[in-house]
N, C-alpha and C positions, 0 to 999 in steps of 0.2 A: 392428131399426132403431128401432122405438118404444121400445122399454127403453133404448136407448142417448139417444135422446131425453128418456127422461123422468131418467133416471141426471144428464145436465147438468143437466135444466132444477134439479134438486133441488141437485146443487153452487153453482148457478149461483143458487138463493135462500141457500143456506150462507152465499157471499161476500158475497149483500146483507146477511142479517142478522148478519154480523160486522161490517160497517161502522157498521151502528144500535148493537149494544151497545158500540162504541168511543165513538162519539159519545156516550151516556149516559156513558160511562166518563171522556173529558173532561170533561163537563160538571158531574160529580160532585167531581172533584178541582179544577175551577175553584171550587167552592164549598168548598175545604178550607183553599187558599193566598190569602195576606195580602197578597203583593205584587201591587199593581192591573200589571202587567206579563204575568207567568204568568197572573192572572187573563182578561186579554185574549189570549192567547195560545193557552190550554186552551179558551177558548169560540171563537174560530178553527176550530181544530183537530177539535172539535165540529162546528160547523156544514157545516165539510169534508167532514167523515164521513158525518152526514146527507145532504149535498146530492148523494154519488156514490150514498149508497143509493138515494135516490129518481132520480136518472137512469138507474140501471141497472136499475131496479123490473122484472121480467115482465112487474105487473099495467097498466104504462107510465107515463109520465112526469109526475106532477104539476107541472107548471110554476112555478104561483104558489108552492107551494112552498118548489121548487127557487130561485126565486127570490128568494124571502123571509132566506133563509141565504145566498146568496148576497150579499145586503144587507147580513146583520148581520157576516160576513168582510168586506167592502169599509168598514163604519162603526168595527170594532175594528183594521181593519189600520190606517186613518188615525191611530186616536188613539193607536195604539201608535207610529206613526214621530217623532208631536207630542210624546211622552212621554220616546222615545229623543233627541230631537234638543233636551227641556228639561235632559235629563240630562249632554248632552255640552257645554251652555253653564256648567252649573253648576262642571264639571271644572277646574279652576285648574293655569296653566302654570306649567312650573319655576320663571320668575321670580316671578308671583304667588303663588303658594307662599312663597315665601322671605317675601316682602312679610309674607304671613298668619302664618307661624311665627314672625317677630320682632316687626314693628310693630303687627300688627294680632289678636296671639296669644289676646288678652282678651276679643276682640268672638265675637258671634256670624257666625258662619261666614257667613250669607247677608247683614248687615249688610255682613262685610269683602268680599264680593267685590263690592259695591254700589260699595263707594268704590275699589276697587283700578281695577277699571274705570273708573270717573271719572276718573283721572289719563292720564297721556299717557307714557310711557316715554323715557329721554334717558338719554346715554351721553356721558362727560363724560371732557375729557382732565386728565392731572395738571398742578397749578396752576392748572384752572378757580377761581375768586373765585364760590362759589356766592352770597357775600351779603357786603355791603361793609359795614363798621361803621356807622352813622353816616346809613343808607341804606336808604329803607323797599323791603320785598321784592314785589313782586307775585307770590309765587308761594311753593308748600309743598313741601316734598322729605319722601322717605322714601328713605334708602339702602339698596339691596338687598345692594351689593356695592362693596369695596374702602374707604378711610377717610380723614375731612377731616381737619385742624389747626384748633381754634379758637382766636383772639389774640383780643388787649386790646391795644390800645397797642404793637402786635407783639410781643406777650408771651403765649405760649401756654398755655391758661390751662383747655383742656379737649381733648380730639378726640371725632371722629364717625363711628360702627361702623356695619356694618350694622343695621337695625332703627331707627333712629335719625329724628327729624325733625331738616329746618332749616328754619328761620323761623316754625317753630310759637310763638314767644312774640309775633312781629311780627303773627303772626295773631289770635292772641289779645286784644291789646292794643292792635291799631291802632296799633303806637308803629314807629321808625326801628329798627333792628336795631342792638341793643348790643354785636356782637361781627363780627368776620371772619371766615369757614368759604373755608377755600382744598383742593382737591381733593390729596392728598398723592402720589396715580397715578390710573388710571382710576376711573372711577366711575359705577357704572350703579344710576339713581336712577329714580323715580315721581314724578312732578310734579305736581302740582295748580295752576292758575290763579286765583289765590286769589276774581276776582272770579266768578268762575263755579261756585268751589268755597263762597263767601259764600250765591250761588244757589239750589247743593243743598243747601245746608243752614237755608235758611231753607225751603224749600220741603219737609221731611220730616224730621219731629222724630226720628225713631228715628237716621235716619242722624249728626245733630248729636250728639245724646246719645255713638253711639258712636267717632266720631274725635276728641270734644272729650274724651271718656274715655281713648281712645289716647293723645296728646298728654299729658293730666295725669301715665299711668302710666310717659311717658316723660321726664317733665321731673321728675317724683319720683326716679325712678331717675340721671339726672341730679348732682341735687340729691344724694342720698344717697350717689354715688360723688364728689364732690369734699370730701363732706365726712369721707370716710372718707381724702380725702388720694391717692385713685388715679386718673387720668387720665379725665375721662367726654366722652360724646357731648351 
């Protein structure tokens, strides 16, 4: 009856101290990886380890401890959820995607989701009159999807693709809008309110730099498709 006793008590420090050398064994590979996520997660997993060896100790329970680890899982589990839930803000939707790979393709990635978010999403029927000649605009487009007519004079004299701004010259320039943009079918556009959008960008130089960058690289290209003679936005 005693050997059979001491035969556990001996398996039964085995499983303790396999639980101590897994915890060293995370905590060794939390110092190997780069990514602060596994890093937070390997020292979790650590402290777990630890914290069942010492609850299940023979020699009995160090508390403060047990306690202690218990602590530092409770303080890595939070900053790993704050981490996971920065990462799934940063993730860009079908539409802003689209937004990013055409209009805002030059910018740096957390600049463009800065502004993409600042606008407001609108879905627009064909023959919408985005911007009337003659007519100053309070407001900025980027088209995501489907394509305008721009006139002169009712004389069509460019059109507008996806990727595209309108009223970015009215923005630019404070001036009335030189040309008509009429929705040719639907149209699902990124709106900015120009006076709010005046706002953010007086209030944070990076972001200014980079839609006023946008806008150039799109009023260039523009410019370099009507003068090659082929239809531009």
């Amino acid at each position: 009856m005693i050997s059979m006793e001491i035969m556990d008590a001996r398996g039964f420090n085995a499983v303790v101290q396999l639980f101590i050398h897994a915890s060293y064994i995370f905590a060794a590979l939390a110092f190997l990886v780069r990514e602060i996520l596994w890093l937070r997660a390997l020292a979790m997993l650590s402290n777990a380890a630890i914290a069942i060896a010492i609850y299940f100790s023979p020699l009995g329970v160090m508390w403060d401890v047990f306690a202690w680890n218990v602590l530092f899982i409770v303080i890595n589990g939070v900053h790993s959820l704050i981490l996971l839930k920065e990462r799934a803000s940063r993730r860009l939707t079908p539409d802003e995607r689209k937004v990013k790979d055409t209009t805002f393709f030059a910018i740096e990635p957390v600049l463009a989701r800065k502004l993409i978010r600042a606008g407001n999403w609108r879905d627009l029927p064909s023959g919408n009159i985005l911007v009337k000649e003659g007519r100053s605009l309070g407001r900025v487009l980027a088209v995501a999807e489907g394509e305008a007519s721009v006139t002169v004079a009712d004389r069509e004299i460019a059109r507008i693709r996806p990727g595209h701004f309108v009223g970015e010259i009215g923005f630019i320039t404070d001036r009335p809008a030189s040309a008509t943009v009429t929705a040719d079918g639907p149209l699902r556009c990124l709106e900015w309110d120009r006076t709010r959008l005046d706002q953010l960008l007086a209030r944070h130089s990076d972001l200014r730099a980079a839609m006023y960058s946008a806008m150039g690289t799109d009023l260039a290209s523009k410019i370099a498709g009507q003068k090659a003679g082929a239809p531009a936005g």
